[in-house]
Structures are given as structure tokens and as C-alpha cells.
BAFI-3210 file (N, C-alpha, C; in Angstrom, 3 decimals, decimal comma, padded with zeros to 6 digits):
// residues 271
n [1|2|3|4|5|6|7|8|9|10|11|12|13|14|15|16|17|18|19|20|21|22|23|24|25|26|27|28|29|30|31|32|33|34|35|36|37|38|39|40|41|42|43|44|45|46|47|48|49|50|51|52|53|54|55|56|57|58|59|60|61|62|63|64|65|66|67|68|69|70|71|72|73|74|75|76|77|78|79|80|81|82|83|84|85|86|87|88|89|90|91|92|93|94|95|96|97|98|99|100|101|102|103|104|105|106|107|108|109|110|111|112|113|114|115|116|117|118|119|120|121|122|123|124|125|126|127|128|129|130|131|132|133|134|135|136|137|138|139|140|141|142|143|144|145|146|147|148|149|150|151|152|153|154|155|156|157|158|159|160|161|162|163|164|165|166|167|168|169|170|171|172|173|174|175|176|177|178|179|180|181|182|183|184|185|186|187|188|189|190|191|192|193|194|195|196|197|198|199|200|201|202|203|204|205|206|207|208|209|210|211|212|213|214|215|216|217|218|219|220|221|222|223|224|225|226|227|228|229|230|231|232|233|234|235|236|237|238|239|240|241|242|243|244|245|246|247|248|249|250|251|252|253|254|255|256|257|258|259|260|261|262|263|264|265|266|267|268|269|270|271]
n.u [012,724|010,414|007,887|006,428|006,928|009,090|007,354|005,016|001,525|000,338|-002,477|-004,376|-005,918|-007,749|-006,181|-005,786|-004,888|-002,407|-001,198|-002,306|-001,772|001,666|002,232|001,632|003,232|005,816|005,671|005,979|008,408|009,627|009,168|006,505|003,967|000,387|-002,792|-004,825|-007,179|-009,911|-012,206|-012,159|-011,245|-010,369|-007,900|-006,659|-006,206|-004,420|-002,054|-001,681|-000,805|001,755|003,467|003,400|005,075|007,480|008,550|008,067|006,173|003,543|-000,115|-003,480|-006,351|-008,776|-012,052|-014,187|-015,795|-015,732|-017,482|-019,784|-022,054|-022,405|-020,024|-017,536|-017,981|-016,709|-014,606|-014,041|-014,324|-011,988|-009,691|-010,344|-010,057|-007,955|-005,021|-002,356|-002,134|-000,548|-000,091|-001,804|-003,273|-004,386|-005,707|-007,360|-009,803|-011,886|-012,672|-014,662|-016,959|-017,012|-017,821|-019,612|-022,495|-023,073|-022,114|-023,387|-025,209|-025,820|-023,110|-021,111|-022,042|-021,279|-018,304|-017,762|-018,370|-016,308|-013,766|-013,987|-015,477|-014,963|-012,298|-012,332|-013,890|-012,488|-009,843|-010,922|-011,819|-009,493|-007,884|-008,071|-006,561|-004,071|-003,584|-003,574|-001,697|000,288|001,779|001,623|000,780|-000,708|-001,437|-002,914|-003,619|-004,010|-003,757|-002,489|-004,395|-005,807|-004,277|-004,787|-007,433|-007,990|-007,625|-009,578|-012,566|-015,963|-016,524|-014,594|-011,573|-011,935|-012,876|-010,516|-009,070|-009,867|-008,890|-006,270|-006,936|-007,729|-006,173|-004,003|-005,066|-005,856|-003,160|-002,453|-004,121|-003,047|-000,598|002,214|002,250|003,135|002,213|001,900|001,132|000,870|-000,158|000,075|000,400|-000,065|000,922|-000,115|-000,900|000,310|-002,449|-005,036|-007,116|-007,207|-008,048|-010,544|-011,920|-012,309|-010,509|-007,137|-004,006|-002,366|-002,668|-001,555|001,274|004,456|006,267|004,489|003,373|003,452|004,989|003,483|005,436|007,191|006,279|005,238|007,810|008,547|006,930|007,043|009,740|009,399|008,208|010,010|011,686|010,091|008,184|004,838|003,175|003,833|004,370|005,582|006,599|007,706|010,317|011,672|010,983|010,919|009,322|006,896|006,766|006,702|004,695|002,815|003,930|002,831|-000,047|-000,463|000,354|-002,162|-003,922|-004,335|-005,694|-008,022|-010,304|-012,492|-013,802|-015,471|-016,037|-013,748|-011,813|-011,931|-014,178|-016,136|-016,253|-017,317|-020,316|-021,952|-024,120|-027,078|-027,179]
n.v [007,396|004,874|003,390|000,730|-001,610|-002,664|-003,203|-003,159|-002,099|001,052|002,351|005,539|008,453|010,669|010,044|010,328|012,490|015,454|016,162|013,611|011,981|012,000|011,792|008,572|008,167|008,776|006,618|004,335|004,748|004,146|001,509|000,843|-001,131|-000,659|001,118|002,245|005,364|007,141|008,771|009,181|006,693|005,782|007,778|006,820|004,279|004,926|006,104|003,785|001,869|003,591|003,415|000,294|-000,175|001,531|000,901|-001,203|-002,247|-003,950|-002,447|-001,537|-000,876|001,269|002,584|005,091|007,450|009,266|011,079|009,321|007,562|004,895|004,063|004,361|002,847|000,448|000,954|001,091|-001,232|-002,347|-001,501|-002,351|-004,998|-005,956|-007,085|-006,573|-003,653|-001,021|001,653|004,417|007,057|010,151|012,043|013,136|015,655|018,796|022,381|024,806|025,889|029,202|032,030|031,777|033,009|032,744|030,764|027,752|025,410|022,977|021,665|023,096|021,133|018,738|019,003|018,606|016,153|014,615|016,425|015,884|013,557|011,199|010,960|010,463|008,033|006,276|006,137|004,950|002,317|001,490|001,688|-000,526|-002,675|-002,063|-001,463|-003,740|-005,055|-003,509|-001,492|001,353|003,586|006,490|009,161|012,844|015,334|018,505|021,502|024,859|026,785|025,743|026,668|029,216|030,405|032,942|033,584|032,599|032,095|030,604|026,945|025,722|026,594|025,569|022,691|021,601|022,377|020,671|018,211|018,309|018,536|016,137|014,343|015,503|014,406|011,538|010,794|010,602|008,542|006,629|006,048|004,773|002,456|001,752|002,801|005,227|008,963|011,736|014,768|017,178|019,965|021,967|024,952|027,161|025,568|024,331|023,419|021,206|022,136|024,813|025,383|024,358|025,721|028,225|030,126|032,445|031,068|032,730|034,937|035,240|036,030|034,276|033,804|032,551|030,065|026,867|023,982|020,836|018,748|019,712|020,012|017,850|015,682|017,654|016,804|013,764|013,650|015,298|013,258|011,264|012,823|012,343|013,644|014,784|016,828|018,520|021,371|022,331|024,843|026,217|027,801|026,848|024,364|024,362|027,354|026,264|024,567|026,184|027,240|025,159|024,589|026,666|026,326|024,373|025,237|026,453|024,111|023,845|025,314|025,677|024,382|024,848|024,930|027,268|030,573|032,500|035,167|037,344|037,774|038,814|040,942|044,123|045,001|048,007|049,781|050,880|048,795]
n.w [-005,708|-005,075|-003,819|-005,295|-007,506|-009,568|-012,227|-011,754|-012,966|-014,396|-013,912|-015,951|-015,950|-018,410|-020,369|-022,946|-024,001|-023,644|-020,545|-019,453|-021,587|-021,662|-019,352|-019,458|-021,392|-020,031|-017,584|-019,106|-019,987|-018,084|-017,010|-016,621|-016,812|-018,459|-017,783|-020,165|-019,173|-021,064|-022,334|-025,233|-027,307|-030,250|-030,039|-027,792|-028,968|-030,506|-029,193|-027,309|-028,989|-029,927|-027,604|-026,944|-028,939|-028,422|-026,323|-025,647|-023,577|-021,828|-022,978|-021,954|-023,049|-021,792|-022,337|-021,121|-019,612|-017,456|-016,119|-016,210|-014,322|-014,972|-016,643|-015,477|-013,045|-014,572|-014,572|-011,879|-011,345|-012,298|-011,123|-008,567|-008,798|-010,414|-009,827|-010,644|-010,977|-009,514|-009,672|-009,559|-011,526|-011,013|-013,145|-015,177|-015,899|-015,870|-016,688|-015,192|-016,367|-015,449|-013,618|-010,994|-010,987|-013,558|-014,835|-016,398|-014,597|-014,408|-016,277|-014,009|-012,082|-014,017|-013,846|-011,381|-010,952|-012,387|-011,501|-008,826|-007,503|-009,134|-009,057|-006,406|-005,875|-007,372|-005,699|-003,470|-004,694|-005,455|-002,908|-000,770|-001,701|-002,542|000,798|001,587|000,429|000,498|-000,598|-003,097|-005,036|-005,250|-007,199|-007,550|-009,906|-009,067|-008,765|-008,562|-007,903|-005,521|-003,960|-004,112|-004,944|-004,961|-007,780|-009,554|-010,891|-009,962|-009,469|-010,144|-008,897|-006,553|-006,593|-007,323|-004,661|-003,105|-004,215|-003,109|-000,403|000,033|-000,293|000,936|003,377|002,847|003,150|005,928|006,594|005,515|006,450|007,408|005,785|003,233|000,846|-001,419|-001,382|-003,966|-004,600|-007,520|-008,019|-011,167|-012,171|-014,667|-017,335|-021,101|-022,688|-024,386|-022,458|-021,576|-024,345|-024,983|-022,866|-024,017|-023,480|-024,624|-024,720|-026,060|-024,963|-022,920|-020,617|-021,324|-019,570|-017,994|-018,522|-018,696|-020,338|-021,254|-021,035|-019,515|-017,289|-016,383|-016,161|-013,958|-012,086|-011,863|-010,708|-008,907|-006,858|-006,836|-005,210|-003,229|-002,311|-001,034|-001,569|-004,767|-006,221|-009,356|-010,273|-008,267|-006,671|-004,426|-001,907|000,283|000,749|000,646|002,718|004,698|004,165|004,809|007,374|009,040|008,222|009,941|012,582|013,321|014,208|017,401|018,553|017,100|017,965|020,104|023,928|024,237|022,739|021,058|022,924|021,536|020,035|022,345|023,265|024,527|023,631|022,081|024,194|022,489|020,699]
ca.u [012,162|009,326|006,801|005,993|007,446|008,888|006,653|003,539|000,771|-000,522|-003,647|-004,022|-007,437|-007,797|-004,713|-005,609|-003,850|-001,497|-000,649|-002,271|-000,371|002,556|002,195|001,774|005,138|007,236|005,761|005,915|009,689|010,340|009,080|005,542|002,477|-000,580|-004,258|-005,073|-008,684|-010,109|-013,378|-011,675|-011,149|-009,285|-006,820|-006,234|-005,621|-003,095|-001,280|-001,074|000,339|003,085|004,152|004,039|005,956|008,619|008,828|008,233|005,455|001,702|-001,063|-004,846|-007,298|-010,277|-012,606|-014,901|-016,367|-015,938|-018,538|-021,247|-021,676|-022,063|-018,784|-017,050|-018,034|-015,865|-013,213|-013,595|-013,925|-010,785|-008,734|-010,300|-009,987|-006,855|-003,960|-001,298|-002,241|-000,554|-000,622|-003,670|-002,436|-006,001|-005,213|-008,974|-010,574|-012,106|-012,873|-016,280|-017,957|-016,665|-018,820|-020,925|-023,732|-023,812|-022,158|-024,759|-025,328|-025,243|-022,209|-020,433|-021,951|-020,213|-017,014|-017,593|-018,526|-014,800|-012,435|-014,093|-016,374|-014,877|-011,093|-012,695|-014,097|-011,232|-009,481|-011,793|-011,797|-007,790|-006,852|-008,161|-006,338|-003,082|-002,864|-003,376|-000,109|001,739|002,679|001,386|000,943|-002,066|-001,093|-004,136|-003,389|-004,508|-003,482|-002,280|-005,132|-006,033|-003,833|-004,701|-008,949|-008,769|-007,104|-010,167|-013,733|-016,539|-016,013|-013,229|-010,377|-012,568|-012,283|-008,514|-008,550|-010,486|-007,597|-005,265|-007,322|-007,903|-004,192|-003,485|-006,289|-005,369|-001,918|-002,899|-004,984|-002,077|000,448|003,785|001,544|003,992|001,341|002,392|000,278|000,697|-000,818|000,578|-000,413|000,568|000,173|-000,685|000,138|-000,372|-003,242|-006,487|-008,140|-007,194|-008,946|-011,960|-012,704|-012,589|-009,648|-006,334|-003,156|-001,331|-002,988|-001,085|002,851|004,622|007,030|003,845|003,075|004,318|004,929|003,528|006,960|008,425|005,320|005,323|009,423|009,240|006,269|007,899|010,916|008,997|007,544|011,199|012,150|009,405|006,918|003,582|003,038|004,572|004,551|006,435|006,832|008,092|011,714|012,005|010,049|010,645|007,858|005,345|006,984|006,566|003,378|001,852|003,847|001,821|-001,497|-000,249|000,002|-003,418|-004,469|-004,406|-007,084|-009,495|-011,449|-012,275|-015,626|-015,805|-015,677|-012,366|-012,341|-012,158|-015,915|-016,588|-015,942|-018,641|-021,410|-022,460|-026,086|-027,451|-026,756]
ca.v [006,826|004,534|001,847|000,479|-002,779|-001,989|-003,727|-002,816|-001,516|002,228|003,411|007,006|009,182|011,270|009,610|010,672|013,743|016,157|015,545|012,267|011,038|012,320|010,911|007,240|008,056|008,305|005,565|003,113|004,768|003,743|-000,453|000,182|-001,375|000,591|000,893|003,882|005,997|008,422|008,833|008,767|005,153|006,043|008,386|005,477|003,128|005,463|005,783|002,747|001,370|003,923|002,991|-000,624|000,093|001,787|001,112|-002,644|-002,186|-004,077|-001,023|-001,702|000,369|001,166|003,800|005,336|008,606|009,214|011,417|008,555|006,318|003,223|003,667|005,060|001,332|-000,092|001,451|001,065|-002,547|-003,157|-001,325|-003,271|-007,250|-006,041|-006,906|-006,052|-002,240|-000,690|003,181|005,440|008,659|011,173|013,565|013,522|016,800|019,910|023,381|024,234|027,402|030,431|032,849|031,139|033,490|032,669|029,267|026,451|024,540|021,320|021,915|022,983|019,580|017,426|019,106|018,195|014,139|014,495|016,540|015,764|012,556|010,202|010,335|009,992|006,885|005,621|005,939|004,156|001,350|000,586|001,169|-001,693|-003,400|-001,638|-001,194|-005,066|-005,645|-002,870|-000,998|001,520|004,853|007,495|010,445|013,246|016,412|019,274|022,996|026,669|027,665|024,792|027,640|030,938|030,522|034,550|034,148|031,357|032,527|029,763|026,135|025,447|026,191|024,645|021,367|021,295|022,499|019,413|017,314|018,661|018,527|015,091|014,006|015,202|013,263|010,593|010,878|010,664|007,328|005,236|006,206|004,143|001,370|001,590|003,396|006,735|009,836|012,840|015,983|017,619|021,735|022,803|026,599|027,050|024,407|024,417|022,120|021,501|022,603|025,742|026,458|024,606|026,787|029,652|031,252|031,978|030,922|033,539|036,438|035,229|036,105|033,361|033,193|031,923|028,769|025,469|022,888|019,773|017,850|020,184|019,655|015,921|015,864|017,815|015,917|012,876|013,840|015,184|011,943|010,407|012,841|011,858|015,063|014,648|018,040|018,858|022,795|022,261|026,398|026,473|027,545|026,663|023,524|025,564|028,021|025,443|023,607|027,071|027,417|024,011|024,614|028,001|025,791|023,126|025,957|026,657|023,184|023,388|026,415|025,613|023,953|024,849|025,042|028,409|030,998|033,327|036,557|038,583|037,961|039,045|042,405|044,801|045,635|049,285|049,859|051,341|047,908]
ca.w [-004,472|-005,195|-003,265|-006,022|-007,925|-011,040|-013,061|-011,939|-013,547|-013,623|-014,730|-016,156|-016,473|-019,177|-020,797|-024,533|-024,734|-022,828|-019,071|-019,288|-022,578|-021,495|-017,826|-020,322|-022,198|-019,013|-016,978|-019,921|-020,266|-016,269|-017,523|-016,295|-017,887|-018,459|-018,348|-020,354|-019,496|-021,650|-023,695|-027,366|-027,694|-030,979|-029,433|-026,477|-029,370|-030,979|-028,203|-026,414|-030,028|-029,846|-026,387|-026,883|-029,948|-028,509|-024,682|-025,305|-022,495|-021,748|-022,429|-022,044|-023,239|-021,127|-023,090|-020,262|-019,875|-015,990|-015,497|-016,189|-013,300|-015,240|-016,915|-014,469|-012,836|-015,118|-014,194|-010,758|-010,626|-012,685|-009,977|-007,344|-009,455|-011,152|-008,765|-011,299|-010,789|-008,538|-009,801|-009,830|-011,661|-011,285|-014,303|-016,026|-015,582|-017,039|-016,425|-014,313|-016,990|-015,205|-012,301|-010,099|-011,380|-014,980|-015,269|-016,556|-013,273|-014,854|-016,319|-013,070|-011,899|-014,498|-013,816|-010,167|-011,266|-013,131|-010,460|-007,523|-007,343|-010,082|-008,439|-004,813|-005,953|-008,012|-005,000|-002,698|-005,545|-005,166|-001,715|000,225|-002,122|-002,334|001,877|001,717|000,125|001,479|-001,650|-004,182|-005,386|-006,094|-007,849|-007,830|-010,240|-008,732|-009,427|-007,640|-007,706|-004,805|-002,937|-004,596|-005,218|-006,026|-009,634|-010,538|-010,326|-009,841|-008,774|-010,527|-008,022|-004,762|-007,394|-007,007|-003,401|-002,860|-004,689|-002,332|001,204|-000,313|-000,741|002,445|004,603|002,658|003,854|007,005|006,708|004,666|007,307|007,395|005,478|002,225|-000,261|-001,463|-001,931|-004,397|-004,712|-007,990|-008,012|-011,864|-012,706|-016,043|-018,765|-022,452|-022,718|-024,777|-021,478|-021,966|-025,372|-024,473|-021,674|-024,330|-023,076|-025,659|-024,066|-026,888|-024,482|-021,542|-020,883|-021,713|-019,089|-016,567|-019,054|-018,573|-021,029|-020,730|-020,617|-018,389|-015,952|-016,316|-015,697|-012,830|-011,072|-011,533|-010,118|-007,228|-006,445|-006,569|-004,106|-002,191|-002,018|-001,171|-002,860|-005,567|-007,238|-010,611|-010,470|-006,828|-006,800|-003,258|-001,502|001,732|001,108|000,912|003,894|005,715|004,544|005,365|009,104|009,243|008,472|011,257|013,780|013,549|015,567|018,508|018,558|015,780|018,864|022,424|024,265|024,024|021,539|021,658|023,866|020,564|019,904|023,623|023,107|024,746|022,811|022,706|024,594|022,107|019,666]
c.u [010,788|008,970|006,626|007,067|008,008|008,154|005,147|002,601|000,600|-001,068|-003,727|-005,334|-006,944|-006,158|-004,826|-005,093|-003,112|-000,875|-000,814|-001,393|000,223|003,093|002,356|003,167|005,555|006,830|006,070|007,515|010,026|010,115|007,648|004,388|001,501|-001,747|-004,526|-006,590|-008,568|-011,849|-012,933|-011,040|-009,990|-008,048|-006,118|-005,401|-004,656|-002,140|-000,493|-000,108|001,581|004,030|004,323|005,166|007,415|009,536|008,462|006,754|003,916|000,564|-001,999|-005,194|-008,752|-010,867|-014,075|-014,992|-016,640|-016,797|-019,470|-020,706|-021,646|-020,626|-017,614|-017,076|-017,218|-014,657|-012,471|-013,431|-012,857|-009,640|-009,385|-009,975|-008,531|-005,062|-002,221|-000,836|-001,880|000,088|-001,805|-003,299|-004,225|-005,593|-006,570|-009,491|-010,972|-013,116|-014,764|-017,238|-018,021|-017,276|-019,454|-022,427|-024,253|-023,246|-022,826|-024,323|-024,900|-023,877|-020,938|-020,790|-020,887|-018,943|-016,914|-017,437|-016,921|-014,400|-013,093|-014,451|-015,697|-013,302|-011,184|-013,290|-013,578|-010,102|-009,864|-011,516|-010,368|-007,328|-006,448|-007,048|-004,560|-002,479|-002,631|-002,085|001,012|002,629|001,604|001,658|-000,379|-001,503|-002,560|-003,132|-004,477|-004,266|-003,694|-002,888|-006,241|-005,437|-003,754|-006,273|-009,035|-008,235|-008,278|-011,945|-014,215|-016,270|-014,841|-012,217|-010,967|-012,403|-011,104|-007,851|-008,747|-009,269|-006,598|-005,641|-007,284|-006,892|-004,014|-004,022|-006,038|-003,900|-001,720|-003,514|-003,954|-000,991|001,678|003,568|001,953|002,997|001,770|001,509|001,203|000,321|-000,010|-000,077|000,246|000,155|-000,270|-000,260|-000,340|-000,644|-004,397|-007,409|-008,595|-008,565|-010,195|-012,534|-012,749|-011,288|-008,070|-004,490|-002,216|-000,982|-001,900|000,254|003,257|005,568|006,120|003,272|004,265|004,197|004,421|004,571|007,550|007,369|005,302|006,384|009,042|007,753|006,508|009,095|010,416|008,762|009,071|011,934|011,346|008,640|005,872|003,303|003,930|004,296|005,476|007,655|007,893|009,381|012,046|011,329|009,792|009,613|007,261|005,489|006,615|005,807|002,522|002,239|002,897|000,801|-001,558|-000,407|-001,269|-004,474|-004,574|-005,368|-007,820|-010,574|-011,182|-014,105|-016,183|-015,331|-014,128|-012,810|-012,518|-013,530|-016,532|-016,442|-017,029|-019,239|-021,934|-023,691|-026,814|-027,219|-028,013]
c.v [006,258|003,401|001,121|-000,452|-002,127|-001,724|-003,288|-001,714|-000,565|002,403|004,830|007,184|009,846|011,315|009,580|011,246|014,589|015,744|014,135|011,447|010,688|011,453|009,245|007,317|007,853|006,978|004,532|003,084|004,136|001,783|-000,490|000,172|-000,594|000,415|002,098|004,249|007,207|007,829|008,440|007,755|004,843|006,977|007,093|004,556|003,645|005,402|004,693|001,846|001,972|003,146|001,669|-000,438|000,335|001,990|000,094|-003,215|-003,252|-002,944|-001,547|-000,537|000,235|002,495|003,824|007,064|008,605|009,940|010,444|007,583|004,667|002,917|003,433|003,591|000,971|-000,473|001,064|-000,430|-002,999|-002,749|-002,158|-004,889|-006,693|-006,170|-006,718|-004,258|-001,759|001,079|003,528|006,726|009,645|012,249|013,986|014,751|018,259|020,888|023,407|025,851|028,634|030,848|031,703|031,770|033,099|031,388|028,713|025,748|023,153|021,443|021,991|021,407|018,645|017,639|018,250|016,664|013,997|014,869|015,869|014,031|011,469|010,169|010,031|008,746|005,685|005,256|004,981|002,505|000,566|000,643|000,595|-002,215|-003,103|-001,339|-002,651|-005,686|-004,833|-002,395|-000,334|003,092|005,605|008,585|011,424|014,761|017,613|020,719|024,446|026,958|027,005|026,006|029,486|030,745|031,934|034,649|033,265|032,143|031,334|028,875|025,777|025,081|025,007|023,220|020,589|021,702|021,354|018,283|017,370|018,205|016,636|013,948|014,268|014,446|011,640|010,005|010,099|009,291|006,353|005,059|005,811|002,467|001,063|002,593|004,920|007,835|010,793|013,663|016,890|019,097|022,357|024,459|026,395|026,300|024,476|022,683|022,465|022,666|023,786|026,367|025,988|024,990|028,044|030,403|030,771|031,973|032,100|034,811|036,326|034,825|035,132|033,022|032,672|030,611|028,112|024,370|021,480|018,778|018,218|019,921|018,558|015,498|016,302|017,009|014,612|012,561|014,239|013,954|010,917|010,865|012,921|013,170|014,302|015,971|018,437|020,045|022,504|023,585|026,724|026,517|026,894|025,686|024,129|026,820|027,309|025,063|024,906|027,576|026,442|024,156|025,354|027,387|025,155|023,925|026,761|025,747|023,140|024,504|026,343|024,791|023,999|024,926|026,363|029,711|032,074|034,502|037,875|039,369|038,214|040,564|043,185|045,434|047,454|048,713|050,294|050,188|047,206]
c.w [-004,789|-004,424|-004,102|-006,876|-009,052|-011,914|-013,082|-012,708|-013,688|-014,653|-014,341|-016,484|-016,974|-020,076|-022,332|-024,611|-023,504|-021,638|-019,092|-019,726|-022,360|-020,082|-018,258|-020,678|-021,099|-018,391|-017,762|-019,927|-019,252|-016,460|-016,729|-017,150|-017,617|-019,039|-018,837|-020,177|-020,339|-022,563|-025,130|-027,165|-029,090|-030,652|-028,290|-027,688|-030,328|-030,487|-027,767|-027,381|-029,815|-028,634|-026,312|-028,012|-029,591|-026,855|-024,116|-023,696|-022,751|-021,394|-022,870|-022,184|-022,712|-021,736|-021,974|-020,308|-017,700|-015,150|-015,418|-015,370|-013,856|-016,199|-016,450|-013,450|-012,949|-014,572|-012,714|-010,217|-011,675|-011,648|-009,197|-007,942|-009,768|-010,648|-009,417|-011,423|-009,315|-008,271|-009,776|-009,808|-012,454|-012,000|-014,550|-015,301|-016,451|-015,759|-015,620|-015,107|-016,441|-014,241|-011,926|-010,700|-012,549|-015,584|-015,193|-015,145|-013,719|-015,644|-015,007|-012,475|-012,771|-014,226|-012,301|-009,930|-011,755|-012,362|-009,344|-006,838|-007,942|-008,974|-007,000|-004,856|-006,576|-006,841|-004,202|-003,468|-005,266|-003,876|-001,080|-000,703|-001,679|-000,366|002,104|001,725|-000,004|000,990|-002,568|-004,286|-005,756|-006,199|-008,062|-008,492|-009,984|-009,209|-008,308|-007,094|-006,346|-003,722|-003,354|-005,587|-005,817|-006,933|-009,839|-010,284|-010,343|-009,172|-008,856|-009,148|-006,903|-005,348|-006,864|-005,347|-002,571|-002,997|-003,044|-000,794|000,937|000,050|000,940|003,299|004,199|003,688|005,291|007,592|006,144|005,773|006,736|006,270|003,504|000,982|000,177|-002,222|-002,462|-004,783|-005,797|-008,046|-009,154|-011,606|-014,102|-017,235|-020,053|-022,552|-023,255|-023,631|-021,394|-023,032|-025,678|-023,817|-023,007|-024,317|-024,237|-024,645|-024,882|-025,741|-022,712|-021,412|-020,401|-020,883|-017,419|-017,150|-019,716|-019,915|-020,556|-020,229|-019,485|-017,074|-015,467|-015,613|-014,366|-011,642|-010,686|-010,498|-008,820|-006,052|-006,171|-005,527|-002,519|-001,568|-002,127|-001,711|-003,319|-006,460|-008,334|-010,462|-009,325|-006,888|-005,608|-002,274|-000,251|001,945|001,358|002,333|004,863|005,688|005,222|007,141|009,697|009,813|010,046|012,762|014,327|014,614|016,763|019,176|017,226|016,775|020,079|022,561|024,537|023,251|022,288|022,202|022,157|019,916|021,174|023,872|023,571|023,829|023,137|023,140|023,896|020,393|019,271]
res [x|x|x|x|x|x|x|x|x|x|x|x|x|x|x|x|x|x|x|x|x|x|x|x|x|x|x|x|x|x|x|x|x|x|x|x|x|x|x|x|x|x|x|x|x|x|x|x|x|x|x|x|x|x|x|x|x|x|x|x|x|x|x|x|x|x|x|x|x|x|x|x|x|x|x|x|x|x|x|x|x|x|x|x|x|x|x|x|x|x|x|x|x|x|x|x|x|x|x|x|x|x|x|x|x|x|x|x|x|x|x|x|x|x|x|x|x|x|x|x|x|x|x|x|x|x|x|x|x|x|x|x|x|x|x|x|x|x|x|x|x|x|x|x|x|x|x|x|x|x|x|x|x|x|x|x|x|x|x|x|x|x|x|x|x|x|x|x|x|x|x|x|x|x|x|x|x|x|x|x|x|x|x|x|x|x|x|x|x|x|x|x|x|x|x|x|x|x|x|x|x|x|x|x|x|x|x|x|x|x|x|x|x|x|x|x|x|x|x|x|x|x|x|x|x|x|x|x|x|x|x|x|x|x|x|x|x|x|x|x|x|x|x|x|x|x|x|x|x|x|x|x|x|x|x|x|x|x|x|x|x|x|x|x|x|x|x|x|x|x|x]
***
């Protein structure tokens, strides 16, 4: 199930290695062309050789560093000039240094310029364009822990909860207007990300980490059956659907002009 032309374009953040790559291999496999981001400029131009190589495809290489705003530029005015683009798959991201108490501050900042800031303005960059002509796609990878903050300490998860509140509000603003949002939520994947945070994927039982392929595969496939969120892990799409109803039944009391009787409760005299 796609909006989206065959042919058209998609650009990928952090499309040197793992999810991103991988996210490159299939779309190039499906006949679409490709702008690859990433910092390593030689990894991009490894790549994008293979894939024209063997998937006959057109891949640009944009070498940007999306935390820095003047690269990060770049980027953003080739989605807005580039009317052959009509993916925007937000993979780029990295870990935010652990506790709130003893993670480097600046540090948690740059993670925040990468999950949070850089795909909110990547977005912004393609949409006018894409509601114009009434067709596209943004893909934002987010993660679990977007719905389970007490396995993550620090900013980290609030990052990816962001993705998600993101995705949905989006949602919300594209309407019936042909552009298609997704919100991907892996669990744990074997990825660099991993063992530059420090942490050893050996120490952690192996039937709660995902392969990249098999993550890639099944987000794809989500997106064909037309999820705006997509759990890889999720045996059942019906939890989520009976969690997001849950959320939904919360509206119609999250505002009144006065507070609920539960906070009205008599005070002792002696308070």
C-alpha cells in the first residue's frame, strides 16, 4: 500500500550503516532512487556503489553531520528544491549518555539536535512540498521505549516518545491529503548504537534482539499494510490498537473549567 510513485526518490539519515543501509538496500530493491545522509562520506560512497550496482538505481550522496545547523541546511534545502523526493525515512540518531544526573549535558544536547530537532526540521523542509502534490511518505524511527520510559534512564526514551507524539500530530495535520506517516517503535536491534553507548549486546538474552533485516522487513511490510505505528515485536496489532483507544478515551476530560471532585476532598483542620 503506497502514496508514493514508484520511482520516486527517498532520502535516508544516518544511511551508512545498519537500519539506515539496510532501509537503502530495500528501497533501491522496490525501484526507488536515493539520497543517502550520513557523516562518513566514504561509507555513503561504498554503498550507494553497491546499490547502483546491483539494483540498477540513481543514489546521491549527501555527507552532512545533522547535528550542525549549517549542514543540516543542506539537507534541508534539497528536500524542499528537490521535487523528485518524495520519501523522508528519519533513522539518524544516537544514544543521550545515560542518568540525567551524570550524563555530560552537552552531550544529551547533541543527541536532542539528532532525534529530536534535525527530523522536526527535515520534516518541515518536505511537507509543503509533498501536501502540494498530494503524495508522499515520512517514515520517523522511533523505539519501545517511546511507550515504556522505565527500562531507559535519562533523555533518551522522551527522544523517541517525541518521534511518536510527533508522527501522530502529524497524522492529524496531513489528513486525507495523500502523504503517509510512520512511526516505527523497534525494541532492541543489533546495531553499532549499541556498543557505542558502552553497553554489550552478548549480556543481553538473545531472544529480545532483533536483527537488522528482520526489523527493516517487518517495518516495511507495516507500512504496506498501512500502519501508522509499527512494533516489529508486537505479535498482535490489537494491543496497540487497544492501547491507543485507551489513550483516545482520555479526551474528553483532560479539560474542563474546573478541577475534578477528587482534588476537593476535605481538608483536615488541623492541615
Amino acid at each position: 500500500m503506497s502514496s508514493t510513485a514508484p520511482f520516486d526518490t527517498a532520502l535516508v539519515t544516518g544511511a551508512s550503516t545498519g537500519i539506515g543501509a539496510t532501509y537503502a538496500d530495500r528501497l533501491a530493491a522496490r525501484g526507488h532512487d536515493l539520497v543517502l545522509v550520513a557523516r562518513n562520506k566514504t561509507q555513503l560512497e561504498s554503498l550507494a556503489a553497491r546499490l547502483r550496482r546491483e539494483h540498477g538505481v540513481k543514489v546521491d550522496v549527501l555527507a552532512a553531520d545533522l547535528t550542525s545547523p549549517a549542514e543540516r541546511a543542506q539537507v534541508e534545502q534539497r528536500l524542499r528544491d528537490d521535487d523528485a523526493i518524495g520519501w523522508l525515512v528519519n533513522n539518524a540518531g544516537m544514544s543521550g549518555g545515560g542518568a540525567v544526573a551524570t550524563a555530560p549535558i552537552d552531550t544529551v544536547e547533541n543527541m536532542l539536535q539528532l532525534n529530536v530537532i534535525a527530523p522536526s526540521r527535515l520534516t518541515s523542509a518536505i511537507l509543503p512540498r509533498l501536501l502540494a502534490r498530494g503524495r508522499g511518505s515520512i517514515v520517523y524511527l522511533a523505539s519501545v521505549l517511546a511507550l515504556a520510559p522505565e527500562q531507559s534512564l535519562g533523555a533518551y526514551a522522551a527522544s523517541k516518545s517525541y518521534l511518536l507524539t510527533y508522527a501522530l500530530s502529524l497524522l492529524k495535520e496531513v489528513g486525507d491529503g495523500g502523504v503517509r506517516v510512520q512511526a516505527v517503535l523497534p525494541g532492541i536491534t543489533r546495531t553499532d548504537l549499541w556498543a557505542r553507548g558502552g553497553n554489550d549486546l552478548n549480556a543481553i538474552p538473545a531472544h529480545t534482539v532483533m536483527e537488522v533485516a528482520e526489523l527493516v522487513d517487518a517495518a516495511l511490510a507495516g507500512y504496506d499494510l498501512g500502519e501508522t505505528v509499527t512494533i516489529p515485536s508486537l505479535p498482535d496489532i490489537e494491543d496497540w490498537n487497544r492501547y491507543n483507544a485507551a489513550r483516545l478515551l482520555l479526551a474528553p476530560n483532560l479539560s474542563h473549567n474546573v478541577a475534578a471532585d477528587r482534588y476537593k476532598s476535605d481538608i483536615p483542620e488541623d492541615a
